[in-house]
N, C-alpha and C positions, 0 to 999 in steps of 0.2 A: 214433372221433370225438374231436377233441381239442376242450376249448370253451375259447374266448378269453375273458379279462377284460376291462376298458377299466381296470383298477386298475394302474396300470405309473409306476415310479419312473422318474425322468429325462424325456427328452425325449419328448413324445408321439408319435412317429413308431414308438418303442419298440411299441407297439400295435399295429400292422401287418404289425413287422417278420417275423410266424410265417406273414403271408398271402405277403406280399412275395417271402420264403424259398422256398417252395413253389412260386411260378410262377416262378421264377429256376431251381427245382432243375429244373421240368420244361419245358425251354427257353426263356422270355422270355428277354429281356436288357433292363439297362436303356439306355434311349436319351441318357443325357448320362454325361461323363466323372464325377460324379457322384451317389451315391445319392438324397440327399434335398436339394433345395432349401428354400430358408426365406423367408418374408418374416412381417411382421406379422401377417398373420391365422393364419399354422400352415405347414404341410409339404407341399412334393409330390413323388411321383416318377414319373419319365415312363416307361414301358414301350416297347419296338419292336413288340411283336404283341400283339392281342387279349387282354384276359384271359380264362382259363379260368375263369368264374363256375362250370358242374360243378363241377371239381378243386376249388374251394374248397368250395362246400357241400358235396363227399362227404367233408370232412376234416377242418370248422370247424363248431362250436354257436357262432355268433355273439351276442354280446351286443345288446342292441336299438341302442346307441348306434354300431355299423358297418352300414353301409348297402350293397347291393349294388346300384349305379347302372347294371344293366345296358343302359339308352338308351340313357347318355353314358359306358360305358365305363368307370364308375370305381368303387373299394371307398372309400368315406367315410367315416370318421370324426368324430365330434362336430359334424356338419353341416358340413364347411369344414377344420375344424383339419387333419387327417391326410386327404392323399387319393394314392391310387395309380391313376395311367390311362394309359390308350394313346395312342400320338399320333396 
């Protein structure tokens, strides 16, 4: 189990990027000709398939401050800032 920090120099999208990586390595893809999108409130990136919530918790000690929004599909970040989901 690898356990993630929320403590990440640079862009906070950095924070995600070890969950992101994983469902990239084990097929997603992402859905825009780009990674991460930006607007004022923080980061998103859109997925084409489902995320694997398993795959991540058999692999992540998540910090409290990542959320695993399994309703709506998305790994959270600082409520809003950093979020990754499906379309």
């Amino acid at each position: 189990m690898i356990e993630l920090t929320d403590k990440v120099i640079g862009p906070k999208y950095r924070i995600l990027n070890p969950i992101l990586e994983l469902l990239l390595e084990s097929g997603n893809e992402v859905l825009t000709d780009y990674t991460w999108s930006s607007n004022p409130t923080g980061y998103l990136c859109i997925l084409k398939k489902p995320i694997d919530f398993d795959l991540i918790e058999s692999r992540f000690v998540l910090p409290k401050s990542i959320h695993l929004n399994k309703q709506f599909g998305e790994v959270d970040y600082g409520l809003g800032a950093v979020i990754i989901r499906c379309a």
